[in-house]
KOLGU-293945 format. One line per 4 residues: number of its first residue (from 1); for each residue x, y, z of N, C-alpha, C, O. Coordinates in steps of 0.02 Angstrom, whole numbers. Each point is the difference from the previous one (the first is absolute). Example, Ala and Ser with C-alpha at 12.3 -4.5 7.8 and 13.67 -1.06 7.14 Angstrom:
KOLGU-293945
1 = 660/-284/390/-45/59/0/45/60/0/52/-1/33 | -70/54/-69/42/59/3/-39/55/37/25/55/8
//
This chain:
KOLGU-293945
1 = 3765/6267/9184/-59/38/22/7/73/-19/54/28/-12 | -121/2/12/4/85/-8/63/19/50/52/22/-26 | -57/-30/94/24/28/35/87/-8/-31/28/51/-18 | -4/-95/14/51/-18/-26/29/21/-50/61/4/-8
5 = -111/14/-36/28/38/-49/-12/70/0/2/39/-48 | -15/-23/119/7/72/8/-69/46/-14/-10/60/11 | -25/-104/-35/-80/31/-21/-42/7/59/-43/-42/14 | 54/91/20/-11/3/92/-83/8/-5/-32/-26/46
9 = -5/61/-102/-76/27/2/-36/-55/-21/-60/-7/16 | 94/-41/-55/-16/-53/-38/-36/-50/53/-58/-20/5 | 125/6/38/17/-59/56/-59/23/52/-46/-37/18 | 58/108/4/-59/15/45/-74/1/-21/-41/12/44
13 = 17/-26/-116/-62/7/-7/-18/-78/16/-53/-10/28 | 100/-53/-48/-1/-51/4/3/-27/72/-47/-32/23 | 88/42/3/-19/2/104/-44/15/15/-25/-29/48 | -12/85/-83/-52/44/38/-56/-51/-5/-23/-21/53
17 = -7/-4/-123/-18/-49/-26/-18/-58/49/-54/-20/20 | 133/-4/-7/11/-71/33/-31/15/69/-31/-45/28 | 38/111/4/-17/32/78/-88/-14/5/-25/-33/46 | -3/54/-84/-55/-6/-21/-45/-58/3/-61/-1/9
21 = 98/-44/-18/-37/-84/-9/-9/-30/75/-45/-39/16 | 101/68/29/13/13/82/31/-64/7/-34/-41/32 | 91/21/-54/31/-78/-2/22/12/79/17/53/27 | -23/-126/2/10/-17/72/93/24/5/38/25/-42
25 = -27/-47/117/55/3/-1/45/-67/-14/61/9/7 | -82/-72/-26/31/-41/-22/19/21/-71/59/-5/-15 | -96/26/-23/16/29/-81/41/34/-8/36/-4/-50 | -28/63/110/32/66/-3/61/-38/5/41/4/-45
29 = -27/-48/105/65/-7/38/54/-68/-93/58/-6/-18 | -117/-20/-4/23/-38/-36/36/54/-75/43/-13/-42 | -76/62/50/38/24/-67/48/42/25/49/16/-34 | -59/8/102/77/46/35/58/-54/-16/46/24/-33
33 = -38/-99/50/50/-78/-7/-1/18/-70/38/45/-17 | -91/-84/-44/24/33/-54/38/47/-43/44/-11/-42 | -83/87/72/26/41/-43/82/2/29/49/5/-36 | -48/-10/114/65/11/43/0/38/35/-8/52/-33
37 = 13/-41/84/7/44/51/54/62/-10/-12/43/42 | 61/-28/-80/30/47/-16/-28/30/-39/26/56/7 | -79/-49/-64/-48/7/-43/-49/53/41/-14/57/-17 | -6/-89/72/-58/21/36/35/61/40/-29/53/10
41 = 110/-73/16/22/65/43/32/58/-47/23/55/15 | -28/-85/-72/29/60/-57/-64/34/-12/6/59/19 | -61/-71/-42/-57/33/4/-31/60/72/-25/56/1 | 42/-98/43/-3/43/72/41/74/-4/-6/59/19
45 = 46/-97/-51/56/82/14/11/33/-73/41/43/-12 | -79/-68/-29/2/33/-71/-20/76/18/-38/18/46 | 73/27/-96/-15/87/7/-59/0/-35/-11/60/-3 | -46/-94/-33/-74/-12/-1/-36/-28/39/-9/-58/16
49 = -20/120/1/-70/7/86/-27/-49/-12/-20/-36/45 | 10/15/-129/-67/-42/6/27/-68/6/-35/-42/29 | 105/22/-57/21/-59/2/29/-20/63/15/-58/16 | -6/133/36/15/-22/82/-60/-41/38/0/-43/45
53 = -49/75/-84/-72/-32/12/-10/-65/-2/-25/-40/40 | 43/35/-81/-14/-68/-34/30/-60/27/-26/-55/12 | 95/78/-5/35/-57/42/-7/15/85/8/-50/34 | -21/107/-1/-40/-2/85/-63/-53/-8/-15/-35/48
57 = -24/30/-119/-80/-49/7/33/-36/-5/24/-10/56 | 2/-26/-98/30/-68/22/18/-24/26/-17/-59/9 | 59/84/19/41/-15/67/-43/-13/52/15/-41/43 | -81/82/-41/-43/-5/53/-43/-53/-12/-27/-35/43
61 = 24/33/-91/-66/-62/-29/47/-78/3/-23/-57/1 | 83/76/0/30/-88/13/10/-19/48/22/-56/10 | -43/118/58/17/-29/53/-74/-53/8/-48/1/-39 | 54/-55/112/-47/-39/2/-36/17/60/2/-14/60
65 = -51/62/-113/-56/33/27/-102/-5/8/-47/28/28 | 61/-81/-72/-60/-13/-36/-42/-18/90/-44/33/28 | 78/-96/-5/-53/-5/74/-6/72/28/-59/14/11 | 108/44/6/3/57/50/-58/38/-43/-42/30/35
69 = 32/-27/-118/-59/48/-21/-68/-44/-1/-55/27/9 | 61/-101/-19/-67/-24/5/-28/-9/73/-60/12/2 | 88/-30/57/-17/-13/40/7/-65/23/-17/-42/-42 | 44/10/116/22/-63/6/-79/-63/-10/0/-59/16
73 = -68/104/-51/-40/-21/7/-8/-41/-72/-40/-46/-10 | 77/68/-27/37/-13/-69/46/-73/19/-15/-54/-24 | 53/62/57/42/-64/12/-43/-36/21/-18/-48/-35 | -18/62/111/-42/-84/26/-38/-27/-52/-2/-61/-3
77 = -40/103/-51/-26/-43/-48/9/-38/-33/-31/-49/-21 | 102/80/9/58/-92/-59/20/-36/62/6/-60/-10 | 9/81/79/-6/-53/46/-53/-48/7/1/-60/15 | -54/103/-31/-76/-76/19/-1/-13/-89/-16/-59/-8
81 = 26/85/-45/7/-37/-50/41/-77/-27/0/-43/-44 | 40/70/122/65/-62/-29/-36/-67/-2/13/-45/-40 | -79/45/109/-25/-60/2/-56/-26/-34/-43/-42/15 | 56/79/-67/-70/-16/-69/27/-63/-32/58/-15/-14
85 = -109/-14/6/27/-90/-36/-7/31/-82/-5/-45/-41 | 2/118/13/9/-33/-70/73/42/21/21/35/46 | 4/-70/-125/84/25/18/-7/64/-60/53/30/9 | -77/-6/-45/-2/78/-30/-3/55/59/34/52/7
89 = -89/-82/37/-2/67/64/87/-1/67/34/46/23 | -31/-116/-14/38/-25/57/73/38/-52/43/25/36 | -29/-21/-107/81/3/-17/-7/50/8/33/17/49 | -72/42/-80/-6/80/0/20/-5/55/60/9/5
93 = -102/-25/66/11/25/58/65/25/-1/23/57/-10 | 23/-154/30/43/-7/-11/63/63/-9/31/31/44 | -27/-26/-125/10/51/-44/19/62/23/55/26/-10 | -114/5/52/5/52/35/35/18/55/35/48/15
97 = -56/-107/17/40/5/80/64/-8/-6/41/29/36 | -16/-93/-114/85/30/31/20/40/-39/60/-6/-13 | -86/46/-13/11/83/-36/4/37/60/53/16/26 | -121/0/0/6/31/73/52/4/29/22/53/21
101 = 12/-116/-14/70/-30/27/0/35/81/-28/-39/39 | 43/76/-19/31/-16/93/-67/50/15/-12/-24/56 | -26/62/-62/-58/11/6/-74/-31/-16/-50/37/1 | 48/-85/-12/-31/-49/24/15/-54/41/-43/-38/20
105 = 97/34/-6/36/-39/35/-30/-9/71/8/-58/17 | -36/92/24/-52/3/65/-51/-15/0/-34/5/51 | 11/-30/-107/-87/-8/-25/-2/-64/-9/-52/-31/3 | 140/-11/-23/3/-79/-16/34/-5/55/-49/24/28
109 = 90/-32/19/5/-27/69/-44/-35/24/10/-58/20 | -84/99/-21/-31/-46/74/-19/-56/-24/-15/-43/42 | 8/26/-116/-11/-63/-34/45/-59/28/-18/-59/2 | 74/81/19/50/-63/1/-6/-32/97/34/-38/35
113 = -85/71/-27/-25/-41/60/-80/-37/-8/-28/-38/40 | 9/57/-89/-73/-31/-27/-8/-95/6/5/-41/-45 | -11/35/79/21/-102/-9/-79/-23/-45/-6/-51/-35 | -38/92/44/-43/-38/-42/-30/28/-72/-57/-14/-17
117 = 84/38/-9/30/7/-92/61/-24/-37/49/37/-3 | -48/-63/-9/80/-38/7/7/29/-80/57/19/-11 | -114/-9/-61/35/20/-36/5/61/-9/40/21/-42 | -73/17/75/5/86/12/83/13/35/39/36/-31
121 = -17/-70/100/43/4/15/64/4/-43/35/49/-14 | -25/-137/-11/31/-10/-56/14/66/-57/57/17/-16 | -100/5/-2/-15/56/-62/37/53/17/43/17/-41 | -51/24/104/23/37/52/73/4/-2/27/54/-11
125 = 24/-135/23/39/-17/15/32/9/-63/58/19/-9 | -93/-32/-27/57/-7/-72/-11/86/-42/46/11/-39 | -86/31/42/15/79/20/55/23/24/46/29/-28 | -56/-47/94/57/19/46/86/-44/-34/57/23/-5
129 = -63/-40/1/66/-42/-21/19/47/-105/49/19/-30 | -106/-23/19/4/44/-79/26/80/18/35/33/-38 | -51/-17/81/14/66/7/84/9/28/35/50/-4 | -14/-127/37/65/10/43/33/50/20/-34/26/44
133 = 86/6/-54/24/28/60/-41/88/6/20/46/36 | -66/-44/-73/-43/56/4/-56/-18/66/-38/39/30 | 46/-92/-24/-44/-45/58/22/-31/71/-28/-34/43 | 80/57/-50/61/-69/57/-11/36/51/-37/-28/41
137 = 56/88/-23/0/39/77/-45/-26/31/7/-38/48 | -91/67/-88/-48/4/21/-3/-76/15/-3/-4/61 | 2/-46/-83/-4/-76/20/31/-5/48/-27/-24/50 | 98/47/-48/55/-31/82/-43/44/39/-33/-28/45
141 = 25/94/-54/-37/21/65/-75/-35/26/-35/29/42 | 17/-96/-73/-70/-28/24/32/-71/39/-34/-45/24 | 128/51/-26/7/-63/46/-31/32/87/-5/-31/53 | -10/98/-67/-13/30/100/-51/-20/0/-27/2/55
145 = -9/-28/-104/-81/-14/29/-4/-66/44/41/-45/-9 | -90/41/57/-21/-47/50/-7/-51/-42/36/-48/15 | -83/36/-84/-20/-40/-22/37/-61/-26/22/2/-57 | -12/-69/102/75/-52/-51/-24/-5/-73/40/-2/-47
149 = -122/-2/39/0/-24/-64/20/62/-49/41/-14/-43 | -60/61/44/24/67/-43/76/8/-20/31/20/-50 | -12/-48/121/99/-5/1/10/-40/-43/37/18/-47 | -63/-80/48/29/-58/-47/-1/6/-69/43/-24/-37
153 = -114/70/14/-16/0/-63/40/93/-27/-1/23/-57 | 23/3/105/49/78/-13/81/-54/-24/42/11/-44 | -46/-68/93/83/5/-22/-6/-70/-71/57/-20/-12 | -94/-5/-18/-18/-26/-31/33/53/-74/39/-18/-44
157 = -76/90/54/0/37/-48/61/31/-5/25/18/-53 | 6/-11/120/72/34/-25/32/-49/-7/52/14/-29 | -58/-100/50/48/-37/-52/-11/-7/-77/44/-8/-42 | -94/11/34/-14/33/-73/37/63/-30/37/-4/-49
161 = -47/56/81/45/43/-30/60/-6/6/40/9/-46 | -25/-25/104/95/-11/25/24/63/-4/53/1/-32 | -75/63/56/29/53/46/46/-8/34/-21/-23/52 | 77/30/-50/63/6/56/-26/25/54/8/-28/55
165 = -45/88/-65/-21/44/56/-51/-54/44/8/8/60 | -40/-42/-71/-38/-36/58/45/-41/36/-27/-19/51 | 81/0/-56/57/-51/31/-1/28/90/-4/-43/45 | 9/99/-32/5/30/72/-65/-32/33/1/-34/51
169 = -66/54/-92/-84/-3/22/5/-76/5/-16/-19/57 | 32/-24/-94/-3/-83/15/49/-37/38/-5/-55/26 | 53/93/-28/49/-44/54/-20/30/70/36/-26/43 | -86/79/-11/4/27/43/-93/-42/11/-29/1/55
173 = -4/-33/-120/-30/-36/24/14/-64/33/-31/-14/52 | 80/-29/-81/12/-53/-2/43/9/76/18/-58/8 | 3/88/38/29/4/32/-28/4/82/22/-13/56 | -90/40/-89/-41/28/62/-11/-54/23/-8/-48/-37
177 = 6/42/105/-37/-84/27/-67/23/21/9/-20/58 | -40/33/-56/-67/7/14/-43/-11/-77/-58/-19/-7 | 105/37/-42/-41/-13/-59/-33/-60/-23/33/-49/20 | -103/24/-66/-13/-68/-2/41/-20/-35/36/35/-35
181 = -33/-109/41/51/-42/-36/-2/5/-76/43/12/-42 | -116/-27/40/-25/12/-84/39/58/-25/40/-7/-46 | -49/67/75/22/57/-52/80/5/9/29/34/-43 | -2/-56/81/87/-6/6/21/-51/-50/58/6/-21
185 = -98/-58/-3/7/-35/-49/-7/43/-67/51/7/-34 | -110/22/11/-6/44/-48/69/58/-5/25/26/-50 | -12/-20/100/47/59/-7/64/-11/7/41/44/-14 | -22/-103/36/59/-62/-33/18/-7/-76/51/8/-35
189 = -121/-31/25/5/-7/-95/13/43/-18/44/-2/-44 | -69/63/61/6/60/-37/43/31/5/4/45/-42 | 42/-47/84/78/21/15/46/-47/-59/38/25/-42 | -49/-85/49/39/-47/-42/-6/28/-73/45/20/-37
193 = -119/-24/26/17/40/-89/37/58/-3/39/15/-45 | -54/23/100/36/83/-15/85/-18/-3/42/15/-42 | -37/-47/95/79/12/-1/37/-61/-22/60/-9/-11 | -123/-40/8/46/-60/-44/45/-47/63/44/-43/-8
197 = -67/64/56/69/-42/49/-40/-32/56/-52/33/9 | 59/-94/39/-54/-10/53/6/67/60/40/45/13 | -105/-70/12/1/71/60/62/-21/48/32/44/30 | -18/-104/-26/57/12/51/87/16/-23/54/-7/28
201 = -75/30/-88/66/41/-35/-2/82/16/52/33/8 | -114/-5/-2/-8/60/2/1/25/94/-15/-26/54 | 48/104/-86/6/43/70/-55/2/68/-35/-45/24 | 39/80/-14/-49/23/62/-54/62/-13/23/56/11
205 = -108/-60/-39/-16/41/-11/34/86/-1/3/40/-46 | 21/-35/119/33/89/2/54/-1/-46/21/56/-12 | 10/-101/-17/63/-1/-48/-49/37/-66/19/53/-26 | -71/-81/8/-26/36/-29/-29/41/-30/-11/23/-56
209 = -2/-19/118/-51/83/24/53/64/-23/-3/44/-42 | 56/-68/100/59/50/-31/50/24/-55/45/41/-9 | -92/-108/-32/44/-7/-78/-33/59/-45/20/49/-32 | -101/-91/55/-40/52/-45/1/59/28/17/41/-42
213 = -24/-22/84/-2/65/44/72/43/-60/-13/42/-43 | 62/-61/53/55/35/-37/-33/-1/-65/-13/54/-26 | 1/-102/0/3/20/-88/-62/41/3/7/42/-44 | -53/-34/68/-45/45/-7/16/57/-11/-10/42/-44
217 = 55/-49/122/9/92/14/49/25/-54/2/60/-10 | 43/-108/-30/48/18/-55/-41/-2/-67/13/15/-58 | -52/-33/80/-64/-16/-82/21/-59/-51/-9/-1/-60 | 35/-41/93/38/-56/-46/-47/-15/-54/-60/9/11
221 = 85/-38/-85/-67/-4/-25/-33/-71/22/-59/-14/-12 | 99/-25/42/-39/-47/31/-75/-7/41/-50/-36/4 | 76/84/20/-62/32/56/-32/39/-32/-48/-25/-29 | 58/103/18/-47/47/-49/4/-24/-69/51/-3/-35
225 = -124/-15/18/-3/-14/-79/15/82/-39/-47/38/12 | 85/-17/-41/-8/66/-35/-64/-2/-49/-18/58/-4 | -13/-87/-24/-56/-20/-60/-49/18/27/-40/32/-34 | 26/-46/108/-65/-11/13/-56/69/29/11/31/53
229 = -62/-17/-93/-16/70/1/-44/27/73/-36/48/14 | 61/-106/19/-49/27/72/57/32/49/58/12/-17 | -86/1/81/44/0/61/-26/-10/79/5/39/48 | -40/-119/-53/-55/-1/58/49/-35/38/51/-28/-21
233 = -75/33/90/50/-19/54/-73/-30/41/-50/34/10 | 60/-117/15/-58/-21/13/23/-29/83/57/-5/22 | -135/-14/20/23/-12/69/-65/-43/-14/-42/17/-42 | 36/-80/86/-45/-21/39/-32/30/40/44/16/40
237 = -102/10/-17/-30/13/72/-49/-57/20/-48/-29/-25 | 84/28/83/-32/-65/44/-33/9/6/-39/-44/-18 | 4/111/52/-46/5/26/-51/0/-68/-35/-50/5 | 28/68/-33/-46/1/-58/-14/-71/-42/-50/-16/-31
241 = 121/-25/43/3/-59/-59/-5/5/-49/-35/-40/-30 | 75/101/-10/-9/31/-58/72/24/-9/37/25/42 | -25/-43/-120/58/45/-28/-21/56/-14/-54/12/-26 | 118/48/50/3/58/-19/42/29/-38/55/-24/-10
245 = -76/86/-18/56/26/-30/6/77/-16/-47/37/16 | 101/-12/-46/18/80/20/20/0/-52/9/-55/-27 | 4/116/-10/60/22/-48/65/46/38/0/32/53 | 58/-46/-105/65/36/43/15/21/-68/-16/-32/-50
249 = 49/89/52/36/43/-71/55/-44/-6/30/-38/37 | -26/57/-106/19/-58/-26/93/19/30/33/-51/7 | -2/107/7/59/-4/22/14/-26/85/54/-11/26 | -125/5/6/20/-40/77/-20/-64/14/1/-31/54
253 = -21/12/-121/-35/-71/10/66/-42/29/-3/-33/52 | 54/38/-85/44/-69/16/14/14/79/10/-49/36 | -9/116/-8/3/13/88/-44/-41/21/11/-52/32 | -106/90/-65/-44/-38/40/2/-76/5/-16/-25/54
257 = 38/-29/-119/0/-53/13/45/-9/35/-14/-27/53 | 87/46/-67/62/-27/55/-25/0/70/25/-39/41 | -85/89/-22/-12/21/66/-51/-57/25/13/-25/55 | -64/3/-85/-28/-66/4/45/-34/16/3/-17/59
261 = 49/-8/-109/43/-61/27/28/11/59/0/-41/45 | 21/86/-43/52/18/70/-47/-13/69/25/-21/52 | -79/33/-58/-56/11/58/-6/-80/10/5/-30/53 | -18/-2/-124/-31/-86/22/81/-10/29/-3/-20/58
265 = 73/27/-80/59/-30/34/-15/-4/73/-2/-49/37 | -12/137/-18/21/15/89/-75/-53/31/5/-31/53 | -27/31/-69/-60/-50/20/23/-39/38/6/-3/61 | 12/-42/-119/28/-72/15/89/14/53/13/-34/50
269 = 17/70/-66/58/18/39/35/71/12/55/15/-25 | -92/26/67/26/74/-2/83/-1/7/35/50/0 | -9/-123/7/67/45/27/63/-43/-61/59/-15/12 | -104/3/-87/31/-23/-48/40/38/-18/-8/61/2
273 = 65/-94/-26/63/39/4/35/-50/-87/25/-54/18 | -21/63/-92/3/-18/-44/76/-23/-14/48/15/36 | -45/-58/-98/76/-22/-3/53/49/-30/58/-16/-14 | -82/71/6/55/69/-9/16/39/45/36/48/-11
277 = -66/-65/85/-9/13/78/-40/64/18/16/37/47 | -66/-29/-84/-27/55/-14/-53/-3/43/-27/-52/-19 | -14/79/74/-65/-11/19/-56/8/-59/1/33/-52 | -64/-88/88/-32/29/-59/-45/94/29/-22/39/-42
281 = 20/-26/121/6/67/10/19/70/-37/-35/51/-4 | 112/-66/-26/29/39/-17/-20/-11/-96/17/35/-47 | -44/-76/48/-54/6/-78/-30/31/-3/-4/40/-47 | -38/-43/98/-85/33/22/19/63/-4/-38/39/-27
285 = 98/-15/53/-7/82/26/50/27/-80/2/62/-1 | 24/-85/-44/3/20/-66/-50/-13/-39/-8/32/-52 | -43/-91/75/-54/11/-75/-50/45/16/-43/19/-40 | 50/5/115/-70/63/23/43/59/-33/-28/40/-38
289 = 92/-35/51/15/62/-6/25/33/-102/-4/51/-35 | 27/-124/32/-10/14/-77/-85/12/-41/-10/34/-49 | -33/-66/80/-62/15/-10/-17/84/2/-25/28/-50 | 41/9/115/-17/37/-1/39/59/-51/-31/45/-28
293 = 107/-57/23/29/41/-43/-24/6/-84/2/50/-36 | -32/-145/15/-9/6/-42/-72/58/-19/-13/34/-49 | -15/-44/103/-77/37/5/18/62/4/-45/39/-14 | 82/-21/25/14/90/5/13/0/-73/-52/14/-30
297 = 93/-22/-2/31/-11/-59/-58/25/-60/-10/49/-36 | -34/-152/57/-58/9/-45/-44/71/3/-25/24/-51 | 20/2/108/-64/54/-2/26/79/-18/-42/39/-21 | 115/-15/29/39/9/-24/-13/18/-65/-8/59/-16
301 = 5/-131/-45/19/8/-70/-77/26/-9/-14/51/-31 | -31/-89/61/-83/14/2/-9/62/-12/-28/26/-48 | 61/3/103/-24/90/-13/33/49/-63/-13/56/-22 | 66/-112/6/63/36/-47/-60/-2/-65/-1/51/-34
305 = -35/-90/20/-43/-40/-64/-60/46/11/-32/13/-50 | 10/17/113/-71/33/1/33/74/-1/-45/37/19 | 81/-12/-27/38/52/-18/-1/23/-80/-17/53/-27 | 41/-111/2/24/-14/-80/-75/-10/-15/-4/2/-62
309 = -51/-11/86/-50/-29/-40/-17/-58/-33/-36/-3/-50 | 78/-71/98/-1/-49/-10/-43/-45/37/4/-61/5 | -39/96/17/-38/-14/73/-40/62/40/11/53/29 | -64/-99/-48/-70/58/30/8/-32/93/41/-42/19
313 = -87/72/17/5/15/58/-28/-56/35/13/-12/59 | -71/-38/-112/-50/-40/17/71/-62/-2/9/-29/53 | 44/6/-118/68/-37/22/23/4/46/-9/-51/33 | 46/101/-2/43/22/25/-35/-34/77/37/-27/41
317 = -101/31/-31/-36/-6/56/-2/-93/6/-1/-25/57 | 0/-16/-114/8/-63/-24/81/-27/34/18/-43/40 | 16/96/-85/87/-31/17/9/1/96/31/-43/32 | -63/93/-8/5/1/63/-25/-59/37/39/-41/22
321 = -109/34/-14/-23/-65/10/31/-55/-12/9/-39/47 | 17/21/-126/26/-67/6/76/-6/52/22/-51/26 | 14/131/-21/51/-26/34/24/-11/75/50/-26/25 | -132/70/10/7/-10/68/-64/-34/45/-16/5/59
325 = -22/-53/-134/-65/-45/24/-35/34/29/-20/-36/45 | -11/100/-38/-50/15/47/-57/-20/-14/-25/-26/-51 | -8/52/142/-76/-38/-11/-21/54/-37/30/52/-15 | -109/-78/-2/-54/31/-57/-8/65/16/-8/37/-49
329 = 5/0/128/-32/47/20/64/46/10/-9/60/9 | 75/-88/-10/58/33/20/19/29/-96/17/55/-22 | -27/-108/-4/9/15/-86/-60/60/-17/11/40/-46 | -69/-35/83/-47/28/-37/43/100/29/5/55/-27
333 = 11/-82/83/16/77/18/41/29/-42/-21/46/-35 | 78/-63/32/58/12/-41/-38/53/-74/4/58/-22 | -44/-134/6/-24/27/-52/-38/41/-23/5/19/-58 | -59/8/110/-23/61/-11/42/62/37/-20/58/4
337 = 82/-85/22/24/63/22/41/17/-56/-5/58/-19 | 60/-111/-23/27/10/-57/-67/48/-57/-2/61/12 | -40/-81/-56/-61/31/-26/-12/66/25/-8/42/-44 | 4/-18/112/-32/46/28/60/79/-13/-13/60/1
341 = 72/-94/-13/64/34/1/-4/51/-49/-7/-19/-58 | 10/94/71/-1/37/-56/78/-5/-37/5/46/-42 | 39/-77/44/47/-8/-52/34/-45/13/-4/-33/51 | 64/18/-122/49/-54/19/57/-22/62/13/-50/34
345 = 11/114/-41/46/23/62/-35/-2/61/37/-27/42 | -90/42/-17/-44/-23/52/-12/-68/4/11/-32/52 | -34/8/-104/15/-101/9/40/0/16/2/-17/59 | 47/30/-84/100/-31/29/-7/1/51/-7/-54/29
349 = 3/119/10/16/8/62/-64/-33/39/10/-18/58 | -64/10/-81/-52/-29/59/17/-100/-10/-15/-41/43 | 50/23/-119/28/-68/18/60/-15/22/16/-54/25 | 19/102/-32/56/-25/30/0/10/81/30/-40/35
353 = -66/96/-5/-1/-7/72/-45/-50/5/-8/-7/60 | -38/-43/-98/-29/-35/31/34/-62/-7/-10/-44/43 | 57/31/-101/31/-60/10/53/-1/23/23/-57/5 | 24/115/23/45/-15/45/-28/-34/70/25/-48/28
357 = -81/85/-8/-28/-46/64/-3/-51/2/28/-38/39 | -70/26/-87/-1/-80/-15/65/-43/-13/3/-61/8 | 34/92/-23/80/-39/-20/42/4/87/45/-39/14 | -64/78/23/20/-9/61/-32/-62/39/33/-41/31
361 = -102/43/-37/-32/-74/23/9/-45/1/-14/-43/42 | 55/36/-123/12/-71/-34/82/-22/47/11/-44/41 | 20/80/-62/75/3/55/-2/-6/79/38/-33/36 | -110/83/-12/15/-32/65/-33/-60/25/9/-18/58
365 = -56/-24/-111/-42/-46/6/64/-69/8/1/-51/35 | 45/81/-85/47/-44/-24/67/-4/56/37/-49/1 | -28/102/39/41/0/57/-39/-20/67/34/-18/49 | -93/19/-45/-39/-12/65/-9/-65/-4/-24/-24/51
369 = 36/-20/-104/0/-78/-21/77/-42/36/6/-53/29 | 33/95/-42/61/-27/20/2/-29/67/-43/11/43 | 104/-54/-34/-21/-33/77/86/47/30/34/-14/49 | -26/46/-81/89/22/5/33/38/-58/-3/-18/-59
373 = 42/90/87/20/32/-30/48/-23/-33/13/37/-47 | 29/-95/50/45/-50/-32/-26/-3/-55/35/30/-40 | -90/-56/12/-14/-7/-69/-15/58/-53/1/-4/-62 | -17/60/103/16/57/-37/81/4/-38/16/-9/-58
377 = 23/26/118/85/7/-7/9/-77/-48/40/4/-47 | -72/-66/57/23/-46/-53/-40/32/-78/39/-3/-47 | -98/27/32/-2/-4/-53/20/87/-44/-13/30/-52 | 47/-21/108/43/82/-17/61/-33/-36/45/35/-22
//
């Protein structure tokens, strides 16, 4: 390529070009894999402004953004497309949604309780299973729904994918006695493909909880896919009967999920105690507190980058949000108080006194949880 051979004005008239045509972010993200991702971070940091340029758009254009700029009104349409009987309209749909991949992922859920479409469902199902482990969370988190039939046809799909990570979510189905028989059956099978062994070979749901809970919080690549360009952290709400979901920066995600797992463990047994004799307590109070160190850290380098001119004020206001989830009206303040700031050094100091507070909350949220100062001194 121009760029490659060093012809930097060449390469940029040709990007500029390609910028122009407005290729989605499936295109973008496919020639970042192509060209290579070292390619794209050598351009970022090239001593040519314009070729720093060039590789910041890309980078931005491969993330999977296309639902967040069209609107989720964009997704339900290839959702009601799916159930078009010609198959030119129904594959596009298709097509799209598992491009979309874990952001559309809330828009195909409520399908898998639908009992009277059976090939819309179906269609749905085999999406969800194409997209795999870009899809799996969000599925184990729909075993909380009330619905058995939705359960049966969620664990259907992660025996399809065969996620390790759903092994905790199905053995903690299969275990429940109040659950219907039907879906303890579904979630039988679906244990058997994952791990290959009968259910009465396998542990005790919290064995698992606390398995995954660790590799999370260590980022095993078992657990954190490194590839995967999102960082959503998803919950059931009952009350709604709806999957939800959040973003977490991408350096506290493996906390926030470890912190999910850890929460479904104490559920089922607050006073689990693991086969390295570890509480799972004294987990909880290292993945809050590594969370929060990591979050100082992150906001930290944030301001180091809006200093250098690597980061305008409207980022910087982004990186914050994703790392301490605020609500809409708590994010909006920040952000016109960051904007409103007559200089840089005044941001610093008006974010960093605002996220130390907030980093105190998180710690004492995380000590006011404890049932005993013991699990502090254990995970010291």
């Amino acid at each position: 390529s121009a760029y490659k051979r060093g012809q930097h004005e060449e390469a940029y008239k040709k990007f500029e070009e390609a910028f122009q045509k407005k290729p989605n972010s499936e295109l973008a993200y496919a020639f970042l894999l192509r060209a290579g991702q070292d390619l794209v971070a050598g351009m970022m940091n090239s001593p040519d402004k314009k070729m720093q340029e060039v590789g910041h758009r890309l980078f931005e254009l491969a993330k999977p953004g296309e639902p967040l700029r069209e609107g989720k009104e964009v997704v339900l349409k290839y959702v009601e497309d799916l159930k078009s009987d010609r198959f030119e309209i129904q594959d596009s749909a298709s097509w799209h949604l598992a491009n979309f991949g874990p952001y559309a992922v809330r828009f195909l859920v409520p399908a898998l309780a639908d009992r009277n479409q059976d090939q819309f469902r179906s269609r749905v199902m085999l999406i969800l299973t194409k997209m795999g482990v870009d899809a799996s969370l969000a599925v184990i988190e729909a075993l909380d729904a009330e619905d058995a039939f939705l359960k049966q046809n969620a664990c259907i799909v992660l025996q399809n994918i065969k996620d390790e990570r759903a092994i905790p979510a199905l053995k903690r189905v299969y275990e429940d006695p109040k659950e219907a028989a039907e879906v303890k059956r579904y979630a039988s099978e679906a244990l058997q493909k994952i791990t290959r062994k009968s259910v009465g070979e396998l542990r005790k749901a919290t064995d698992y909880y606390y398995e995954l809970a660790d590799k999370f919080f260590n980022s095993h690549p078992a657990a954190i896919k490194e590839w995967q360009r999102d960082h959503l952290v998803w919950k059931w709400d009952a009350e709604k009967k709806a999957l939800t979901e959040r973003r977490a920066a991408r350096f506290t995600y493996n906390e926030n999920l470890a912190e999910e797992a850890i929460f479904d463990l104490l559920e089922l047994d607050p006073n689990y105690v693991g086969a390295d004799g570890h509480s799972a307590w004294s987990l909880f109070v290292l993945i809050h507190f590594a969370e929060a160190i990591e979050a100082e850290a992150g906001i930290g380098s944030a301001i180091d980058a809006l200093r250098m001119g690597d980061l305008d004020r409207d980022d910087l206001v982004k990186v914050i949000r994703d790392i301490e989830g605020m609500s809409n009206a708590s994010a909006e303040a920040i952000a016109n108080a960051v904007r409103g700031a007559g200089s840089d050094a005044e941001v610093e100091t008006l974010v960093m006194k605002h996220f130390r507070a907030q980093a105190k909350v998180i710690r004492a949220n995380a000590l006011a949880q404890l049932p005993g100062k013991r699990y502090l001194y254990e995970a010291l």
